[in-house]
Structures are given as C-alpha cells and as structure tokens.
N, C-alpha and C positions, 0 to 999 in steps of 0.2 A: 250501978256504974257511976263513976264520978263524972263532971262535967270535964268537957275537954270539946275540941274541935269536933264540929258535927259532921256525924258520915263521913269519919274516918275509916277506912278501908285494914280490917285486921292483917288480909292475905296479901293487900298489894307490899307490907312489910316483911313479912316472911319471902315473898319473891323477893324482893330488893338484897335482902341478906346472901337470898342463895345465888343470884347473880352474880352480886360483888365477891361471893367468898368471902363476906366480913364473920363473925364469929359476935354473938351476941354481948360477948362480955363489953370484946374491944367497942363495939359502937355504943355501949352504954358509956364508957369512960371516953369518945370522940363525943359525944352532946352533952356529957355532966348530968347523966342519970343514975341510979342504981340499976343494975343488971333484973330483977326484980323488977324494976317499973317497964325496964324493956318487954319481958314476957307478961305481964297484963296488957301489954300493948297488942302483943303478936295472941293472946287470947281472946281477944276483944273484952277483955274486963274492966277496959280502963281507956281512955282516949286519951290522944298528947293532948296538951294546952295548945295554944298559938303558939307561945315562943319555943316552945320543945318543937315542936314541928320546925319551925324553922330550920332549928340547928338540923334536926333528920332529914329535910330534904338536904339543904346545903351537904351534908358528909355522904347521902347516897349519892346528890348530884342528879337529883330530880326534880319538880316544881312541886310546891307545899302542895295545889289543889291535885297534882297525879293522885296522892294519896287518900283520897274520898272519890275516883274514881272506881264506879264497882268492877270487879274481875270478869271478863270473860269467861263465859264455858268453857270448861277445863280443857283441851286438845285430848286426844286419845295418849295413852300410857306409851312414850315413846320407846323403841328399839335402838339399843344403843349396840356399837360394834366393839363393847366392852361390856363384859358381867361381871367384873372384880368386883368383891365387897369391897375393898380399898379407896373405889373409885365413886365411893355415895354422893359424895359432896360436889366433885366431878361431873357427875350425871346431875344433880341437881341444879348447879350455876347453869350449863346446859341447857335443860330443860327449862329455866327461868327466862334465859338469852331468847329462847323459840319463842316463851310466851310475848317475850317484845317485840320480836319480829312478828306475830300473832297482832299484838296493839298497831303497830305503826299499818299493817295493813288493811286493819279494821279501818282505821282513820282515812286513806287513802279511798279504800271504796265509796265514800261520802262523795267522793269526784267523781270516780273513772269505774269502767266495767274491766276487770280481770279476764282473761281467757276463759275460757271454756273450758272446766273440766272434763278430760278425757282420758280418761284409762280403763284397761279392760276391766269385767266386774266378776271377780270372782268369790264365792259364799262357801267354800273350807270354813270349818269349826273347829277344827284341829290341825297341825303339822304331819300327824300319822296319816290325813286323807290326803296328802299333798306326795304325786309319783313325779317320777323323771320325765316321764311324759305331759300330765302335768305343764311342770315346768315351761317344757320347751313349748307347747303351745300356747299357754301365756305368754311368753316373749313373743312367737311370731303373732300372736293377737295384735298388740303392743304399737308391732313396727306397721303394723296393716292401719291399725287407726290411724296411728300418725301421718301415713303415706311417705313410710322410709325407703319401701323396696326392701334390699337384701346387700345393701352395700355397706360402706366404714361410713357412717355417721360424722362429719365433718364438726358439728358443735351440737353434744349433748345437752351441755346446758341449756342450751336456744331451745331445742327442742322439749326439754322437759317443760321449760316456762312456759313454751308455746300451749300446749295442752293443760292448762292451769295450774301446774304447781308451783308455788311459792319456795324459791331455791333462797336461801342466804349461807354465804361464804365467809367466813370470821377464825382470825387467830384467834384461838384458844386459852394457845399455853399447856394445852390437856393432851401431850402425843398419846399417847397410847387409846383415845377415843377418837376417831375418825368420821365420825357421824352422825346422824340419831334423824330420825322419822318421825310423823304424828300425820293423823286425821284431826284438822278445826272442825271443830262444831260449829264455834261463830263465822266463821267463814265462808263452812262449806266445801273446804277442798285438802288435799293435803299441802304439808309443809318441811322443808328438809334444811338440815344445818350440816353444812361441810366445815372440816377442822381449813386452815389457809395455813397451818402450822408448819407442812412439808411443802414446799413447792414441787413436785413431782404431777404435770401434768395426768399422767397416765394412771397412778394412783388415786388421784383426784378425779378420775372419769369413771373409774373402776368404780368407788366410794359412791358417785352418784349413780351408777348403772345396780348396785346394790339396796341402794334405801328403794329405787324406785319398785326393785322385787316386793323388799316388806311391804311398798304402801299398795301391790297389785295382789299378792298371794295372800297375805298374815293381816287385812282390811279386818275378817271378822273374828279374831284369832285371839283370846283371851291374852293378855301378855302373864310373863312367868317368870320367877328369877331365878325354875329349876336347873342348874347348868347343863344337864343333859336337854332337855326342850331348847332351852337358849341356842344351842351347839347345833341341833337342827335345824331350827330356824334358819339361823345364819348359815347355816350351809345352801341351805335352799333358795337365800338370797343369791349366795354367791353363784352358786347353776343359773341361777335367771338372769342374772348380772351374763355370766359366758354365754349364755345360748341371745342374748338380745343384743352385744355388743359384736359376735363372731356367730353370727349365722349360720344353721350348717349346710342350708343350699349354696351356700356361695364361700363361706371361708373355707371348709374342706378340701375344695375342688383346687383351692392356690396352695395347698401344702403339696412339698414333695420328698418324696422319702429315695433312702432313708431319714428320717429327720435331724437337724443338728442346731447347735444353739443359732450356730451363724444363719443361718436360713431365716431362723425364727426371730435374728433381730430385723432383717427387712418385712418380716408381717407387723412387729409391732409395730414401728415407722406409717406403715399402710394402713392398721384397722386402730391404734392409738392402744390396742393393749398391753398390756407387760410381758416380757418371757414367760415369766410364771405363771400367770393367767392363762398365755394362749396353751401350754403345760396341759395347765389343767383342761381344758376345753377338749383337745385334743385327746385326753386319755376319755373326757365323758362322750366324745364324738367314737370310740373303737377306733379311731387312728394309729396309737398308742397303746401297749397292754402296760399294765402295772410295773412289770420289771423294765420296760425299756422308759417311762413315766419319773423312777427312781433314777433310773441312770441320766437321766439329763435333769435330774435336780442335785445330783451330787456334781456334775461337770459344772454345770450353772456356780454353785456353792466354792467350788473349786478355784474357777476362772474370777468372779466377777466379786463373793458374798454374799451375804443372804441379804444385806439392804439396798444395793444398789445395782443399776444394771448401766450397760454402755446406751448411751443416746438417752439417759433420761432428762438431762438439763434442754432436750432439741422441741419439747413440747412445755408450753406452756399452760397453768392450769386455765382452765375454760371459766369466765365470769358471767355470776348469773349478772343478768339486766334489768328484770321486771320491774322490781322496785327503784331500781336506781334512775328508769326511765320515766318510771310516771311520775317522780319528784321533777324533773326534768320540763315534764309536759306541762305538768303543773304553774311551775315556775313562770317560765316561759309565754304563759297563753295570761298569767296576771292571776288565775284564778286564788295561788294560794303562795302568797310572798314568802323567799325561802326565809328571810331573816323571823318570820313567824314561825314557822315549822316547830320549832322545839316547845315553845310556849302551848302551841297548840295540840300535839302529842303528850307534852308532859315529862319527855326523856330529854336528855343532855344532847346535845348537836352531835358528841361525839359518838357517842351509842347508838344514833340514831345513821352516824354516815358510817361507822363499821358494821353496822345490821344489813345497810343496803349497798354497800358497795361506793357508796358515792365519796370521793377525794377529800381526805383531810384539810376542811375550812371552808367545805362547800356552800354550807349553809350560813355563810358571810359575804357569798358572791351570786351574781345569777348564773343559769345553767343553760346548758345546749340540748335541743331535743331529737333523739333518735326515741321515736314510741312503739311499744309491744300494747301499750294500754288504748283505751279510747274514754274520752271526758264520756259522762252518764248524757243518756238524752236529757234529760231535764238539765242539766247544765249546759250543755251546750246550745239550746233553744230558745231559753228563756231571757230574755232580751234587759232583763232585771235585774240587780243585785239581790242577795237572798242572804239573810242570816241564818247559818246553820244553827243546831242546840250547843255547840260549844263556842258559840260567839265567832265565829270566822265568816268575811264574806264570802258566798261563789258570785262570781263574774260570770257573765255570757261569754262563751265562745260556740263559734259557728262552724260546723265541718261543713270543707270543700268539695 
C-alpha cells in the first residue's frame, strides 16, 4: 500500500458515495483524480495523500478527519417499502442517510441516556411462521407496553421515540420508497427513516405504524430480495400497522353499517388513518366481505383517485423529536456548543439538522429545550469538566 493519510477509513468513502448519489467517475474528475485511484481508495489498496483528502472531504462536505473515523457495526439488512431492482442506488443512499443518523446518535449518547427500549419480543425464523393472529397480538402487546389503552393514538411518533426508537424524517427525493427499518448493533435499539417527500399526514403515520411491524415481527427474519417473501413481509407489516393503529376492541364497535366512503371519512379524521387503510382493516376485521371490500374501492377510485383523499391536507405529518431534543438540551445546559456540533460529528450542519429535524441554521444559533432525553449521570454529577476521546468538553449539569 502506498503512503497516504493514516487510518483512512476504506468504507466511510463508499458510504459517502452512496449517500450523495455521486457516481465514482464524477467525484474522481470533482477532486482531479483518475477514476482508478478513486477505486484503490474505496478497496483500501491505496490511502488519499493530505491534499486529495482535502479536496474529498470539501466535495462530499465532510471533515478530512470523519474519514479515519472507523464504521460502526453494520445495522441489520434494512426493509425497504420498495423491492424494485431499479431502486439499488435508492436503497443504498438510504441506507447510507440511516447510517448517519446511526453516527450522529452514537455521538449524542457520549451525553445523554436514550429511552428505553421497548417493544414486544418476538423469535419468528420465518414469515411462513407468522399467522393473523399472530399479528394481531403483537400489536395489542405493543399498545399494552406502551400503556395506550385502545383509543386513536394522538402522536405516533412521540410515542414510538418514547419507547426508544430512533425516528428520523428526511426529504428524499426518492417517492416511490416511503421508508426503511434496521436493528443498530452499535446502539442497541432500532432505527426508522420516513420519506418528508409527501406531506400527507396520515400516510406518514401509516409508513411509521408499518416499519414499527418489521422492527417487532421480522427482528429475527433473514432479510430477502425474493419478491414473493418481500410481498409477505410487507403485507404482514401492513396487518400490524391496521390492527395497532385501529384496534378491534374499540374501532369495530364505531363503524356503522351499512358502510360508506362518507362515514369512513369521519373515522379517518378520528383514528388519523386513510379510507383505504381503514378498507382494509375492516375487511381483515369480517366487517366487510371481499365483494362489498371491492366495491368501496372502485367508489373510492371513482369519487376521489387512487392518490388522494378529501381531508388529507387537515393532518399534518407527525415530527419525530428525539434527536432534535437532545441537541436542544445539549446546547442549552453548555455541555456541547451548537457551533461545535459539526466539527465534532464530522457531518456538515446541514445533514446533520435535516437527519434530526432541527431548522435550517440552527447550528449557527442557540436552541430552546423541550427534552425526551436525560444528560448521563456521570455528566450531570461531576462537578468537573471532562475531555471526552474526541477532544469535546462535558460540563456539569445538575438535575432538579
């Protein structure tokens, strides 16, 4: 291997690639390399110089030392709500985007303690062992730990964060992928990527009432990109998704038949789900047989389209907070200056406030704290400053 920067990081360039969506050639001709030295780069056969580095952070829009930053434990093989071969590259930026939202909350836990992971625990090996029944008791597991009761869930997303999973919400640009899933390793919990692509509240609850199926049924579930397995899955999400958002001790009992779109736009209003959805609910609830199932999807189709319904602009989509909170608490209590934040992550301010939600420039101003997090005891006790191993101080603070 030739000389070049030490403990240059082979994979944190191939993530960076598939993030940006740049294309190996164009970034070899953005830094005035050969395309060739780009790939002993991403082999690890070859380390940039200094000034090649450079130029590659400045065009990915990273800090030279991110990349001698070793990679985290890979996440589990994410489920996407798209299996197109079409969409390789798609799932991969994706799946790159989660791995930073994965870093940035690596980093964070150095502060603060995350929620408690809690979700039900289920050991399926397969999709074939997974019934309707099943299903449905998983979801009312779900709403039992939580302590939901059996009513319309007022904010999803609060609630899923609440139980420790790591929500992040991001334009895309990628419609036709609406989501994706993973179990961290480094973490410890899982992690969920919603599209911000559609503004459609209800689609956007549905999309999170879905991954949370994958990350409770298909936990130890080989992933697969057979499209028949794929097709089960997902369907199996989507039952878990209806039976945990429309409960059937309690949504059943407020339908009234015979049924009709109109009826069913004041449930969606009340339980936050779609026509379509509650459709479907209702035919896996025996409410509904198959033909009358059909006939209010062609009325639906008829009156409204197949992409939109009346009352969608009336909900707005639900924003996770987690992360966006504890930069917040952070900020706030002194322990980690926002204008440091990026230097100390390694990501650009901008990636790093569309990963968490927080407002474009925020990290050029201070912040307001509303907290789902808590500083670690050892930070908040220690009456000391403390250098952590990536050169940041923690300050004391003291809980009231």
């Amino acid at each position: 291997m030739s000389r070049g920067v030490n403990g240059f990081q082979s994979g944190r360039l191939s993530q960076a690639l598939a993030a940006r969506r740049l294309p190996q050639v164009q970034l070899a001709a953005m830094i005035g390399v050969s395309p060739a030295t780009v790939s002993k780069w991403r082999a690890g056969h070859q380390d940039p110089e200094a000034d090649a580095l450079e130029r590659l952070a400045t065009v990915i829009n990273v800090s030279p030392e991110w990349f001698t930053r070793p990679l985290p434990a890979k996440a589990s093989l994410p489920l996407f709500r798209s299996n197109a071969s079409a969409h390789v590259a798609a799932r991969q930026m994706l799946e790159a985007r989660l791995e930073w939202a994965q870093d940035i909350s690596i980093a964070l836990e150095e502060f603060v303690d995350f929620p408690e992971v809690k979700l039900p625990v289920r050991r399926f090996e397969s999709p074939e062992q997974i019934s309707a029944s099943d299903i449905e008791e998983a979801a009312s597991d779900c709403r039992d730990l939580w302590g939901l009761g059996r009513r319309a869930i007022p904010d999803l997303a609060l609630a899923v964060e609440g139980a420790g999973v790591i929500v992040v919400r991001e334009e895309t640009g990628i419609a036709p992928i609406e989501g994706l899933s993973a179990w961290s390793e480094a973490l410890k919990r899982p992690m969920v990527l919603l599209s911000a692509d559609k503004a459609n509240g209800f689609r956007s609850r549905f999309d999170l009432a879905h991954e949370l199926g994958h990350l409770v049924l298909h936990k130890g579930i080989e992933r697969s990109t057979d499209p028949v397995r794929h097709k089960q899955m997902e369907d199996q999400a989507h039952s878990f998704a209806g039976a945990f958002l429309l409960p059937a001790e309690t949504f059943a009992a407020e339908v009234k038949t015979p049924v009709t779109l109109d009826s069913l736009l004041l449930l969606k209003q009340r339980w936050g789900v779609s026509v379509a959805a509650i459709v479907m609910r209702l035919y896996a609830l025996g409410v509904i047989d198959q033909e009358e199932k059909s006939l209010l999807f062609k009325r639906r189709s008829a009156r409204w389209g197949v992409k939109s319904e009346p009352g969608d602009e009336g909900r707005v989509p639900e924003q996770p907070r987690l992360l966006k909170r504890t930069f917040e608490l952070l900020a706030s209590s002194g322990v980690l200056p926002i204008e440091s934040v990026p230097s100390y992550i390694g990501l650009a301010a901008s990636d790093i406030e569309s990963l968490t939600g927080l407002p474009e420039g925020y990290l050029s101003q201070s912040g307001v704290v509303l907290s789902l997090t808590k500083l670690k005891a050892s930070v908040a006790r220690d009456p000391s400053p403390v250098a952590n191993d990536f050169g940041a101080t923690v300050l004391p603070f003291y809980r009231l």
